[in-house]
C-alpha positions as CSV (number, residue, x, y, z in Angstrom):
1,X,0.0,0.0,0.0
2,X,1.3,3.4,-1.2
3,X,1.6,6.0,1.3
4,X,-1.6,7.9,-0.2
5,X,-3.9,4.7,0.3
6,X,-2.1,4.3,4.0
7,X,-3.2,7.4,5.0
8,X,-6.9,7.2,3.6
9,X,-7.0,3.7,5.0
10,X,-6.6,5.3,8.7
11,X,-9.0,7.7,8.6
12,X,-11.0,4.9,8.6
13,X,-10.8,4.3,12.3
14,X,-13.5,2.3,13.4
15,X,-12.8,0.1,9.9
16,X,-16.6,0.6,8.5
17,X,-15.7,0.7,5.3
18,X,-12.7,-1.4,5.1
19,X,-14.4,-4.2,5.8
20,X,-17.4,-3.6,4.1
21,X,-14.8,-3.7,0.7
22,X,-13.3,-6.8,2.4
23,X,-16.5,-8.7,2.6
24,X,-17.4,-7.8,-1.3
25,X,-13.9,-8.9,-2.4
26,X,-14.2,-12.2,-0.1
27,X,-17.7,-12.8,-2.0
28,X,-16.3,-12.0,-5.1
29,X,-13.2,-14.5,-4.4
30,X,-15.6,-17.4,-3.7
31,X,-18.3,-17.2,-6.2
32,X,-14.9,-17.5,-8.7
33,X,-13.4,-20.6,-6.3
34,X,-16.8,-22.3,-6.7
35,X,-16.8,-22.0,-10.7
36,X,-14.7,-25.5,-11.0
37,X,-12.0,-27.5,-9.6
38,X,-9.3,-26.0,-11.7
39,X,-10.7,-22.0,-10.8
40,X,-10.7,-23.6,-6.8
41,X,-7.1,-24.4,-7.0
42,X,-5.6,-21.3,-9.1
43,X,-8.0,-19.0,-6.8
44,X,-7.2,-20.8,-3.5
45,X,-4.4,-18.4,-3.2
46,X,-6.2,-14.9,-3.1
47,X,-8.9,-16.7,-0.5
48,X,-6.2,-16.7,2.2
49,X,-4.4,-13.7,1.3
50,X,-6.0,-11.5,3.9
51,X,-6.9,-13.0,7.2
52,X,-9.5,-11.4,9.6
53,X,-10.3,-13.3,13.0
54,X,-13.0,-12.1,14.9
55,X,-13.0,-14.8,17.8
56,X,-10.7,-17.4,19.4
57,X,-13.0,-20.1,17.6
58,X,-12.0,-18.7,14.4
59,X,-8.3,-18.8,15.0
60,X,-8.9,-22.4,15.2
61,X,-10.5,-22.5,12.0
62,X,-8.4,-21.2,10.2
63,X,-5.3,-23.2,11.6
64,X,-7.2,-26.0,10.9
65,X,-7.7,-25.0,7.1
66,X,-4.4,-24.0,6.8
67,X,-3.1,-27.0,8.0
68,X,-5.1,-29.2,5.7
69,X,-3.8,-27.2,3.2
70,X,-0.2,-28.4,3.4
71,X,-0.5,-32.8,3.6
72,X,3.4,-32.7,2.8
73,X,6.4,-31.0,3.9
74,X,7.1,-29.7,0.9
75,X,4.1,-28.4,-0.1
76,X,3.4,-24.9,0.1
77,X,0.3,-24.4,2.2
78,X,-2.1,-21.9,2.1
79,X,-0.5,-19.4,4.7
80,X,2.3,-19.4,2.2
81,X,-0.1,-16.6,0.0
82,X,-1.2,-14.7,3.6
83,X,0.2,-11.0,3.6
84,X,-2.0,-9.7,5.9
85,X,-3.8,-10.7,9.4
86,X,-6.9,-8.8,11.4
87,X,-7.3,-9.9,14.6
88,X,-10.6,-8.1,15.1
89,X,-11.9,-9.2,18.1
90,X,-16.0,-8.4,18.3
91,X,-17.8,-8.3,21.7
92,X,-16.9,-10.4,25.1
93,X,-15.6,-14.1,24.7
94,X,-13.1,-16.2,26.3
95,X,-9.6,-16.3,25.0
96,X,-8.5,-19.6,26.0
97,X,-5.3,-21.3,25.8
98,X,-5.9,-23.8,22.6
99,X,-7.0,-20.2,20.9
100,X,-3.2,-19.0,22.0
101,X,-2.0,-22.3,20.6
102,X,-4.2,-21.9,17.0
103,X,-2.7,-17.9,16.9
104,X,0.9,-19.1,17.5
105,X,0.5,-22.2,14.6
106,X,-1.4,-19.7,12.4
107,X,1.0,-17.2,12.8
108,X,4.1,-19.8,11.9
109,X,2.7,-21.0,8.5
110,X,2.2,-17.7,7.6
111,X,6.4,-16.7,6.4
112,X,5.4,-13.9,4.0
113,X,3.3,-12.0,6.2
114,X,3.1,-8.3,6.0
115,X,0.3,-6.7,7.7
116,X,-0.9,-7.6,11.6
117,X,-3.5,-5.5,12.5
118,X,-5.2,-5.0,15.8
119,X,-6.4,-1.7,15.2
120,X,-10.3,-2.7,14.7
121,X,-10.6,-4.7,18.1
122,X,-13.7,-4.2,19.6
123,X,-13.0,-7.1,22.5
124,X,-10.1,-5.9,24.2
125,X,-8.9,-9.9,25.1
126,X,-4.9,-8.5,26.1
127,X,-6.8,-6.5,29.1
128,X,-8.8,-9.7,29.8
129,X,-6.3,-12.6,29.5
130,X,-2.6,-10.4,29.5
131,X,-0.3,-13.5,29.4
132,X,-2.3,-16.1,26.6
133,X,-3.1,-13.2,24.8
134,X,0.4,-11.8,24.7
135,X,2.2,-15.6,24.2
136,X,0.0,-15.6,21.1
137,X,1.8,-12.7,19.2
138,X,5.2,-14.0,20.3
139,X,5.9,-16.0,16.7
140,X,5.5,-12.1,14.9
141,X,9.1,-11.7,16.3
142,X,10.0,-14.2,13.9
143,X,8.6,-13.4,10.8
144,X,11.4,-11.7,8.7
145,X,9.0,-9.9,6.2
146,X,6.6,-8.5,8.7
147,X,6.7,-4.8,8.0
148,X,3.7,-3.0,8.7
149,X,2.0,-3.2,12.5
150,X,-1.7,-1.5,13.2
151,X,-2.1,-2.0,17.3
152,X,-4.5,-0.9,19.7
153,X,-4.9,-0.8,23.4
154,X,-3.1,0.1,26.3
155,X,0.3,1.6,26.2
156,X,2.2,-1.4,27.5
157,X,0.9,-3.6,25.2
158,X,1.5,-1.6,22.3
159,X,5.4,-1.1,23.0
160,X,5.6,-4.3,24.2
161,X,4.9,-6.2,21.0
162,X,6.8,-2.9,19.1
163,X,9.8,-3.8,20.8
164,X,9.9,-7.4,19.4
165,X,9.6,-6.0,15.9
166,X,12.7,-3.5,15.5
167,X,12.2,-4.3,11.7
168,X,8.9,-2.6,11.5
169,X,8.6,-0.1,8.9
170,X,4.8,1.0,9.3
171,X,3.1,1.9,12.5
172,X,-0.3,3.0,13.7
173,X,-1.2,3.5,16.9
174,X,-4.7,3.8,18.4
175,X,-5.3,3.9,22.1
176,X,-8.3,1.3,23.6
177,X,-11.5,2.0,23.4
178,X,-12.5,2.3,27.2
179,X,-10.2,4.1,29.4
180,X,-6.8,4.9,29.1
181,X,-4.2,4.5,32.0
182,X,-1.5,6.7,31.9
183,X,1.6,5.6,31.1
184,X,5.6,6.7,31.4
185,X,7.5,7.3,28.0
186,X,9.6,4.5,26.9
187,X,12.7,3.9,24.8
188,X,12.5,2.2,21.9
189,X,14.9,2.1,18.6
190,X,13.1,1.5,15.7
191,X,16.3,2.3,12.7
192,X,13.6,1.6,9.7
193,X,10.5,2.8,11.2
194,X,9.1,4.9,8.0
195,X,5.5,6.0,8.5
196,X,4.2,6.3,12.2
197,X,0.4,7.0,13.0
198,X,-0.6,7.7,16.5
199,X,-4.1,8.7,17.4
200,X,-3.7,9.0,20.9
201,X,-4.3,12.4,22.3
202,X,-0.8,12.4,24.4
203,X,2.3,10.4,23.1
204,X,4.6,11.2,25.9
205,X,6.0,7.6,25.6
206,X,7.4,8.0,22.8
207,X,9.4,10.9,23.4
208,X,12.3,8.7,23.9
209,X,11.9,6.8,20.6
210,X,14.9,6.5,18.2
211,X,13.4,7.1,14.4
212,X,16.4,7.7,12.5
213,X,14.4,6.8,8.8
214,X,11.0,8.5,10.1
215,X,9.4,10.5,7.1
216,X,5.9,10.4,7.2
217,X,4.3,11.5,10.8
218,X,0.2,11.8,11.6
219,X,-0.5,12.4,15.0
220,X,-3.5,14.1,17.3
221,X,-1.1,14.6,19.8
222,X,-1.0,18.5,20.2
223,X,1.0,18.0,23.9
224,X,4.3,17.1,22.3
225,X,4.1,18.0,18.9
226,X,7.0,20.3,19.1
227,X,9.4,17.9,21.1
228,X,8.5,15.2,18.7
229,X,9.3,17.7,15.7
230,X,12.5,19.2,17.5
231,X,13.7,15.5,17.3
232,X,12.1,14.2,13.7
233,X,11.5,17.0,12.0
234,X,14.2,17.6,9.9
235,X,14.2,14.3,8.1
236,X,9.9,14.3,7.8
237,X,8.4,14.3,4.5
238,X,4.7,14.3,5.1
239,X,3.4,15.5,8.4
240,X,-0.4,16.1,9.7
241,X,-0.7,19.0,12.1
242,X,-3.8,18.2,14.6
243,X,-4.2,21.7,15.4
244,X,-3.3,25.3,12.8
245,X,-2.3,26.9,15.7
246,X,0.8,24.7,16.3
247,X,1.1,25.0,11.8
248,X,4.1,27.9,12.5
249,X,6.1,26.3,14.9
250,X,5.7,23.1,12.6
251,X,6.8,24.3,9.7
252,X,9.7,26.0,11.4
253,X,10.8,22.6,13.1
254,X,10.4,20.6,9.1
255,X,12.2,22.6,6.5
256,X,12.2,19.7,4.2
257,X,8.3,18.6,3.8
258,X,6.9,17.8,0.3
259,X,3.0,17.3,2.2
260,X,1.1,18.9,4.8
261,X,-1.8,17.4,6.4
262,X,-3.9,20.2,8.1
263,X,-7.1,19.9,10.4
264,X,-8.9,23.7,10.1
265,X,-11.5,22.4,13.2
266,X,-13.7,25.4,12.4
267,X,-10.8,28.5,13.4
268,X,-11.6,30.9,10.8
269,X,-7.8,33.0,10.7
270,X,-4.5,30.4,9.7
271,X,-1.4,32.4,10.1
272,X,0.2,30.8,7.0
273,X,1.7,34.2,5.8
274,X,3.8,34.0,9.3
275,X,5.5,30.3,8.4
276,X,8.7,29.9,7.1
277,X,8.9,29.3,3.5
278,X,8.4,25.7,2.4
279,X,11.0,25.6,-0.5
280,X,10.1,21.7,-1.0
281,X,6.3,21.5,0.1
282,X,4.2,20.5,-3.1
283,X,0.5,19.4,-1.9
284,X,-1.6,20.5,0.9
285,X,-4.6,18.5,2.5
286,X,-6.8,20.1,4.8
287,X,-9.6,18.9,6.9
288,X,-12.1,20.2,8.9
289,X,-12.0,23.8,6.8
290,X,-13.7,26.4,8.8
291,X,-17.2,26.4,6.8
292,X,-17.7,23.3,6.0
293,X,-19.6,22.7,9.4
294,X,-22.2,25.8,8.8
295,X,-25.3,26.5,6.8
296,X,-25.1,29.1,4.2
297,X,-27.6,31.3,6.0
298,X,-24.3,31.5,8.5
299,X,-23.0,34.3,5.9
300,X,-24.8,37.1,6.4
301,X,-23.4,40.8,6.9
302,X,-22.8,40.3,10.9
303,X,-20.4,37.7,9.9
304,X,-18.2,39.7,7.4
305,X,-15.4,39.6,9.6
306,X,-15.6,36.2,9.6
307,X,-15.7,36.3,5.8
308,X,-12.0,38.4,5.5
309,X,-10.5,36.0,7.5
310,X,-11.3,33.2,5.9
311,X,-10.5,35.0,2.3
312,X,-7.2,35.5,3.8
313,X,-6.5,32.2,5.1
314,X,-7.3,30.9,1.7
315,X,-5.2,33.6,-0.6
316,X,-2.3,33.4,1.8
317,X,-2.6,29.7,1.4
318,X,-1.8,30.3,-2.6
319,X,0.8,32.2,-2.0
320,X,4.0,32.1,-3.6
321,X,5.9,33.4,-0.3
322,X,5.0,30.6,1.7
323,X,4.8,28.0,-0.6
324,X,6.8,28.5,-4.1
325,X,6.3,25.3,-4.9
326,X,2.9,24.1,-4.1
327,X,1.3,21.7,-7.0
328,X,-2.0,20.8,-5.6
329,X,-3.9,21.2,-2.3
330,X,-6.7,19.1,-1.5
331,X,-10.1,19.5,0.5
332,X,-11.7,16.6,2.2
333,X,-15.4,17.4,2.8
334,X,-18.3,15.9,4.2
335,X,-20.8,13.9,3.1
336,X,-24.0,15.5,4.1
337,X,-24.0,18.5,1.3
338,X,-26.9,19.3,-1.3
339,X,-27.0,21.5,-3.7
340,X,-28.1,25.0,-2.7
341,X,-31.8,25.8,-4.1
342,X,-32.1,29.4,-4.7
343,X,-29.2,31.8,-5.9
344,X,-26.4,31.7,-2.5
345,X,-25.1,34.4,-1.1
346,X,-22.7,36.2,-2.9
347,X,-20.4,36.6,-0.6
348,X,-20.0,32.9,0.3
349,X,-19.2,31.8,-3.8
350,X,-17.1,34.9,-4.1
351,X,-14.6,34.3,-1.4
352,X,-14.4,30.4,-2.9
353,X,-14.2,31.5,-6.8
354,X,-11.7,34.2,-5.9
355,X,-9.5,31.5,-4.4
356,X,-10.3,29.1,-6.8
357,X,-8.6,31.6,-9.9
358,X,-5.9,32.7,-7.9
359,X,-4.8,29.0,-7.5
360,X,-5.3,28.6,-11.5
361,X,-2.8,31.5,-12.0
362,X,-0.1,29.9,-10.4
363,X,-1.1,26.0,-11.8
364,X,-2.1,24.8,-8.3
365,X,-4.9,21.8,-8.7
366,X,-7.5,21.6,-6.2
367,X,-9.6,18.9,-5.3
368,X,-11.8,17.2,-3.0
369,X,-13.0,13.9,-1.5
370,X,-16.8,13.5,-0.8
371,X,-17.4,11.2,2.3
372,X,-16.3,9.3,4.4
373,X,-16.3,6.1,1.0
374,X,-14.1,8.3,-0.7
375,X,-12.1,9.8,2.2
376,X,-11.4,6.0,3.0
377,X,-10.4,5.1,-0.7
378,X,-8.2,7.9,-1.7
379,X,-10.6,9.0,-4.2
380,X,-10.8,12.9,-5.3
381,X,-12.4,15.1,-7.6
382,X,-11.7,18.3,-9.2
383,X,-13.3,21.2,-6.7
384,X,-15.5,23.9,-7.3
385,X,-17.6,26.0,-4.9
386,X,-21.1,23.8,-5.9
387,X,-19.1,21.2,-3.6
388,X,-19.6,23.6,-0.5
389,X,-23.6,24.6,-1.2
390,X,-25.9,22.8,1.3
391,X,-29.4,23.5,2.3
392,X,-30.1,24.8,6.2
């Protein structure tokens, strides 16, 4: 997965519609498996490419298939074709010991794994059963093309399985879904750690992390943003900045970006005239842009203030001082927007359509992606003001 789909992919925190495209490619897979023996056998493969196990039971399973799958030594089995695993566990159910024996078998005959994820977990089993649960990811130590981690839950069970993987180059973090203990930072050396993802609101434990190949950092932490940039920074690519009032201090602490992720979260004024200038930044994404949570009825004359801030946000946002290099910026939008009925105000196209040519001038694309299907597929559209019209 390219670094575009990675990111798209983890907006899609709760996994809705990852697996709703798993379960149609998983239907599609078997309705071709079931055409003859010949199309069983060559599609046998892409059936047990990706692995999702929502229960101890189903660990089992699919040991057992796998297994069955490989009568002679030399024969590859179907874990041989496996390049990525979901343990997402759904609701409350006992974690027993032959389920910790079916993970650690299933995890063995799988050599060319990839991907484990955690990350959609709604059973929390490691708070549950700490030392099965924990013996079951011990054979992911072992498997030398394991590259790409997804984890959830409590702090000392994420670093703990981190720390057996120093080889990992992908990481996303997401904290558990009931309450959060807090927890002391931690060292860890992670020399080809690429890409890391945290969703937790404060990362203080990994303050002390060694990420000497980091380039691509998302995080919601807005705590330590600026020790974790004082110590990354300079060799970051891509970041996302959770809040535009830490967007100076950012861009001061990463000379050498060619993204920025930005989340607006309804501030009307971005200081982008008062950064640094980005002599390698080439494509903006921003999220959460101040209108897009108000009706058009909002823009009236009491609110015209609001309306020169947010023209010159945007203009300053095209501008050559800043950015002298900026290709294409990118606005991901909500779902819920219909087309306005009657003629809008004039005011709210004008400040849009103004923007809109002054990024035409100076060949800047701008797009957008329309819900949350789209948001989660890396799928965009050329923009236009129509995009931001919605009825009260």
């Amino acid at each position: 997965m390219d670094h575009d789909s990675l990111i798209a992919y983890s907006r899609d925190e709760h996994g809705i519609n990852f697996f709703a495209r798993y379960r149609h490619a998983m239907a599609t897979k078997l309705s071709l498996s079931l055409v003859s023996k010949s199309w069983h056998t060559f599609i046998a493969e892409f059936l047990y490419e990706h692995v999702v196990i929502r229960n101890g039971e189903q660990a089992t399973q699919f040991k057992d298939a796998i297994g069955r799958g490989k009568p002679h030594s030399t024969h590859r089995g179907c874990g041989f074709w496996t390049s990525r695993i979901d343990l997402a566990l759904e609701d409350v159910h006992l974690w027993e010991d032959d389920h910790t024996n079916s993970l650690c078998s299933l995890l063995q005959d799988c050599p060319n794994l990839v991907t484990f994820s955690t990350a959609h977990c709604v059973a929390e089993a490691y708070l549950f059963y700490p030392d099965t649960f924990m013996k079951a990811l011990v054979p992911l130590a072992n498997l030398k093309k394991l590259k790409r981690l997804e984890l959830r839950g409590e702090i000392p069970f994420l670093t703990s399985i981190v720390s057996q993987v120093s080889d990992v180059e992908v990481l996303w973090l997401l904290p558990p879904l009931k309450m959060l203990r807090e927890s002391k930072a931690s060292s860890l050396y992670l020399p080809r750690l690429r890409t890391l993802i945290t969703d937790f609101r404060n990362s203080k434990f990994t303050l002390d992390w060694g990420l000497p190949s980091l380039q691509y950092y998302s995080t919601t932490d807005i705590v330590h943003l600026t020790q974790h940039l004082s110590a990354w920074g300079t060799s970051l690519q891509y970041l996302s900045v959770p809040r535009v009032a830490l967007i100076v201090p950012a861009l001061s602490l990463c000379p050498n970006l060619t993204e920025l992720s930005l989340n607006f979260e309804g501030v009307i004024f971005v200081p982008f005239d008062r950064a640094p200038t980005q002599h390698h930044l080439k494509r903006i994404t921003i999220e959460g842009c101040p209108d897009f949570s108000r009706p058009v009825s909002w823009y009236n004359q009491a609110n015209s203030l609001s309306i020169d801030y947010l023209r010159i946000s945007l203009l300053t946002l095209a501008s050559e001082t800043t950015f002298p290099v900026l290709e294409r910026i990118r606005l991901v939008l909500p779902f819920n927007w219909a087309p306005y009925e009657d003629e809008p105000p004039a005011c709210f196209v004008s400040v849009w359509d103004f923007w809109l040519e002054a990024c035409s001038w100076r060949g800047i694309q701008v797009e957008a992606s329309v819900g949350a299907s789209d948001h989660t597929a890396n799928i965009w559209r050329p923009f236009s003001s129509d995009l931001l019209l919605r009825t009260v």
